[in-house]
C-alpha angles and dihedrals in degrees: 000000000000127000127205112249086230106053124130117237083217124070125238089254086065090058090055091053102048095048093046092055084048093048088050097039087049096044093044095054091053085055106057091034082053100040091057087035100063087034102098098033096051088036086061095030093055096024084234118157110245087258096058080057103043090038098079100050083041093063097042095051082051085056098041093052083049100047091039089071084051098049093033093058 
């Protein structure tokens, strides 16, 4: 059996892994660093409470962990 000199020891499924925890590390740290950023800007622009801010993303981080066991699976 002959193997090819430039082959990788790790398959091409490994890649995809590895970029898509990079791609997520990466897109979870802007949001927090952007979502403290705009607080105090759109708090004072819209006269909101800090909840009626932080609410919304709240909710949609709630979905996402439900619907996550349901993709996921």
């Amino acid at each position: 059996m002959l193997q090819h000199a430039n082959r990788s020891p790790l398959s091409f499924g490994y890649w995809l892994i590895g970029a898509a925890f990079v791609a997520q590390f990466v897109s979870v740290g802007v949001q927090n660093y952007v979502f403290g950023a705009f607080m105090t800007p759109m708090i004072e622009e819209f006269g909101w409470s800090r909840t009626e801010y932080s609410l919304p993303r709240t909710a949609g981080q709630f979905v996402m962990a439900f619907t996550g066991f349901i993709i996921g699976t």
